[in-house]
C-alpha positions in Angstrom: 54.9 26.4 -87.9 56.9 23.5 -89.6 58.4 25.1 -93.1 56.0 25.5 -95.6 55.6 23.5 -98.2 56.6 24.8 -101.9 52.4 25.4 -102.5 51.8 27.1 -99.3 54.1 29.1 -100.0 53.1 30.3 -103.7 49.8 30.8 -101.8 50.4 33.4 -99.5 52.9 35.3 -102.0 49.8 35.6 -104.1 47.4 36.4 -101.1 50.1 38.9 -99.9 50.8 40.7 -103.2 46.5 40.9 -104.0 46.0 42.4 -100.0 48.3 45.5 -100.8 46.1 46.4 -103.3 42.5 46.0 -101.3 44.0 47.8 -98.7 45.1 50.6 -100.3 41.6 50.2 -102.1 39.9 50.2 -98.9 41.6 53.3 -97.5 39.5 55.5 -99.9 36.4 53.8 -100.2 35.1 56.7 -97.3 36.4 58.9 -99.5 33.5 57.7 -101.7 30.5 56.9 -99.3 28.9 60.4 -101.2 28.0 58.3 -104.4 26.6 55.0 -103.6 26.9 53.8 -107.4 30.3 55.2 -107.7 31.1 53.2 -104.5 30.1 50.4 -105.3 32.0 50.8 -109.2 35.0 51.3 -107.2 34.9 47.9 -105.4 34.2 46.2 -108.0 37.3 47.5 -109.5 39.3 46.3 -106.4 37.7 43.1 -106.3 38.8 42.4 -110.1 42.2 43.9 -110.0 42.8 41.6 -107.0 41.4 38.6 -108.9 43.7 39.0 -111.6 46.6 39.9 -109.4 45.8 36.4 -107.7 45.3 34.5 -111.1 48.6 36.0 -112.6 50.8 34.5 -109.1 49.0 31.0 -109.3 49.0 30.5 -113.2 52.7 31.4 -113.2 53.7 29.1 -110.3 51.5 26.1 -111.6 50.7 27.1 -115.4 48.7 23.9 -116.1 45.9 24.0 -113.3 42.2 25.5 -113.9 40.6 28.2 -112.2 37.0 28.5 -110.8 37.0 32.6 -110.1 34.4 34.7 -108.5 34.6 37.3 -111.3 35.7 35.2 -114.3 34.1 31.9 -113.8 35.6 28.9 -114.9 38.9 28.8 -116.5 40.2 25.3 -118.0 43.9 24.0 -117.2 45.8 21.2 -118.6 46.1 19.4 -116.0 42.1 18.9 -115.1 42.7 16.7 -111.5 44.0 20.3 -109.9 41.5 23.5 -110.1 42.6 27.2 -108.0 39.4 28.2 -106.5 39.2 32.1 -105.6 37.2 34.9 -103.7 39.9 37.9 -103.9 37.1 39.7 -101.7 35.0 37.8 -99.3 32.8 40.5 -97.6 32.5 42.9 -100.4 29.2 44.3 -98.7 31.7 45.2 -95.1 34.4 46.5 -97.9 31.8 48.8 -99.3 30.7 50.4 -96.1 34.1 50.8 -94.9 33.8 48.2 -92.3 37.2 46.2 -91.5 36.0 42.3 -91.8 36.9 41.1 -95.0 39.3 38.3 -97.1 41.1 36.8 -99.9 40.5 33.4 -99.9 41.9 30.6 -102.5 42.6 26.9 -102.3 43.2 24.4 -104.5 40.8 21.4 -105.0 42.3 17.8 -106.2 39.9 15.5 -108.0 37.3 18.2 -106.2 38.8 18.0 -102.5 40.5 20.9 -101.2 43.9 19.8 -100.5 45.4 23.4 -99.7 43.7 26.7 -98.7 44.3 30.2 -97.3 41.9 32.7 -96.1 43.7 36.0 -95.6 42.3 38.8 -93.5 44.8 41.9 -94.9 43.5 44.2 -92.0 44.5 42.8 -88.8 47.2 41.0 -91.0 46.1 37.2 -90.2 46.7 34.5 -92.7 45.2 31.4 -91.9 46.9 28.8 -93.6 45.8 25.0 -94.0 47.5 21.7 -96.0 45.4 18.4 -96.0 47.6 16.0 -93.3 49.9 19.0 -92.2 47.4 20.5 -89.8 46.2 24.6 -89.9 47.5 27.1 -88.8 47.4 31.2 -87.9 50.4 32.9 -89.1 53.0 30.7 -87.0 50.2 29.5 -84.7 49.0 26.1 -84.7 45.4 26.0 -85.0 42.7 23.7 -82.7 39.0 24.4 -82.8 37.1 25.2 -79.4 36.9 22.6 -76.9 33.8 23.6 -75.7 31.0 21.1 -75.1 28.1 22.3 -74.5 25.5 24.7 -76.4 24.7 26.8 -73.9 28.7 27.7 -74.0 29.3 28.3 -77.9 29.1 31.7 -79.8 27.9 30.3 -83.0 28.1 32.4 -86.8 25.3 32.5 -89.5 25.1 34.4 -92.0 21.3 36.1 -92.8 19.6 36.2 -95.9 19.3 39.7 -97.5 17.1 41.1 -100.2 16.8 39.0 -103.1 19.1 36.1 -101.5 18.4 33.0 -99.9 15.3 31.7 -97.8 14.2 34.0 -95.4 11.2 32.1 -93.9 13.2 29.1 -93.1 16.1 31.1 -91.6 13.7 32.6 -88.9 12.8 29.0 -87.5 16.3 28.2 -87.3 17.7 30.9 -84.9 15.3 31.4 -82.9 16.5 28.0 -81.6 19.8 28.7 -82.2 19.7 31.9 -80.2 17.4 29.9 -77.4 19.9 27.3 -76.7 23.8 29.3 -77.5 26.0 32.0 -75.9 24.8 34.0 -78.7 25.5 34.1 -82.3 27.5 36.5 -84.8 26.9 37.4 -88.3 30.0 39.3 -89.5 29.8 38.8 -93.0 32.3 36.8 -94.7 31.8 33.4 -94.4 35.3 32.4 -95.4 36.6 34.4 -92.3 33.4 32.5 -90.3 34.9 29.0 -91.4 38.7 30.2 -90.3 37.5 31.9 -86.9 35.9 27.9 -86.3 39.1 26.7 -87.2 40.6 29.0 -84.9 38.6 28.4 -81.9 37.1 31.6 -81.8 33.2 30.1 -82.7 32.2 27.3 -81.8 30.0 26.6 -84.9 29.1 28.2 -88.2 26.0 27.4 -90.3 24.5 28.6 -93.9 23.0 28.3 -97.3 23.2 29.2 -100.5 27.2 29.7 -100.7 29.6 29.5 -103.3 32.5 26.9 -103.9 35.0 30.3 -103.7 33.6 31.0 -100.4 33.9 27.8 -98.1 36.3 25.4 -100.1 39.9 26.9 -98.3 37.4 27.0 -94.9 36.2 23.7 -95.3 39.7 22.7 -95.1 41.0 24.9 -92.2 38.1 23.3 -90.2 38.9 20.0 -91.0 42.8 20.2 -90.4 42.2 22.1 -86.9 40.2 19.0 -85.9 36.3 20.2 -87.1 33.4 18.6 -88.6 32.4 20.1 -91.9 28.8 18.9 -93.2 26.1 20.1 -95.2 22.8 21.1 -93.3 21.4 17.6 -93.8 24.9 16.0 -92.5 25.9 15.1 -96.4 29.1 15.9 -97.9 28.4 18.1 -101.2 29.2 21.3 -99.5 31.2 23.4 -102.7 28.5 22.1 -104.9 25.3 22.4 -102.6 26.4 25.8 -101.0 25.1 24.3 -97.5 27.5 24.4 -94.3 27.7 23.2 -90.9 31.2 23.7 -89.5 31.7 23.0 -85.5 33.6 21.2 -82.9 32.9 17.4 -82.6 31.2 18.0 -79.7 28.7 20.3 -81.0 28.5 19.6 -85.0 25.9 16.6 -83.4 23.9 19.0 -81.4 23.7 21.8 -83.8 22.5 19.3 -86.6 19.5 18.3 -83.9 18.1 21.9 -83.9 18.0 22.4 -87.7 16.2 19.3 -88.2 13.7 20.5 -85.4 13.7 23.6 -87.3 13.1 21.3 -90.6 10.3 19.9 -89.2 8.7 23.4 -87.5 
């Protein structure tokens, strides 16, 4: 890619220094699987020692910007136009279990608009990287969402309501139309990674509720600057605050809104 620019760069050196840690974290969480509470004890450790490993590299590069943190909540700044917003573990569920799908993702909002984000998967060592008018990008890669145009063509992401969490009734009209009228759809379970692999052309679509700003805002932004439509379900424009997402192509963002109002209406 074109050089960096000074922020993109203080990004991924915090991204970078907070994946060594989860992944040596990760490498003895099946050491663990035995005790499910101890398990799960242990990740949460991870997940806060990466947090703060994150929040020490951004306050030190820009000491007078705010924080909205998974763990710690809301942290006030000087400077209120500029807030970090941070997941240092997006897919804690796949981290518990061992499975190798999960992220660090932080951006940084002006005025409430992402203008910078990162979503960094430390496995497969992929850094998606986006800056609001310089484009997104994997690693040195320039990104471009699918060009695929028609439903019956796109692999689309969701993620499913669990115990406890979200609206399971209304989910179950939605993809059985979804699954009717795609390729087939994917629930990997990390929805920051979901909103980079749009970006990257790798789904054509990604849709769900009941997120958090840390999960979607660098996401939102990768989509955007890779040429993506980025709405909530109903098409408005509220997403961080709302926690509801429809990322896709321009060719399908239209198409895929059509079935969920069907489903709306079912």
């Amino acid at each position: 890619m074109a050089a960096r620019s000074a922020l993109i760069n203080v990004m991924v050196s915090a991204a970078t220094k907070a994946a060594r840690g989860l992944l040596r974290d990760f490498g003895e969480v099946e050491n663990l699987q035995v005790a499910a509470k101890g398990t799960s004890d242990f990740v949460s450790n991870a997940d806060h020692k990466a947090e703060k490993t994150l929040r020490q590299e951004l306050h030190k590069a820009r000491p007078k910007f705010g924080f909205l943190l998974e763990e710690q909540g809301t942290v006030e700044g000087e400077d209120d136009r500029h807030v970090w917003v941070v997941d240092p573990l997006d897919g804690t569920t796949n981290f518990l279990h061992g499975i190798p799908h999960f992220a660090i993702s932080a951006a940084l909002l002006r005025d409430g608009e992402p203008i910078a984000g990162i979503v960094h998967e430390p496995v497969r060592d992929e850094m998606f990287i986006a800056e609001k008018g310089a484009g997104a990008w994997l690693n040195d890669r320039r990104l471009r969402v699918s060009g695929r145009r028609h439903l019956e063509n796109a692999v689309v992401a969701t993620g499913i309501p669990h115990r406890g969490r979200g609206d399971h009734e209304h989910f179950l009209k939605e993809l059985p139309l979804v699954m009717a009228n795609t390729a087939g759809v994917r629930r990997f379970g990390s929805a920051a990674l979901d909103l980079a692999w749009v970006a990257a052309g790798r789904y054509e679509g990604f849709w769900e509720r009941h997120l958090n700003a840390w999960d979607v805002a660098a996401g939102i932004l990768l989509v955007r600057e890779a040429g993506g439509l980025v709405t909530e379900m109903d098409g408005g424009a509220n997403m961080l605050e709302s926690g509801s997402i429809l990322a896709a192509n321009d060719q399908l963002h239209g198409p895929l809104r059509k079935l969920f109002k069907q489903a709306a209406r079912a």
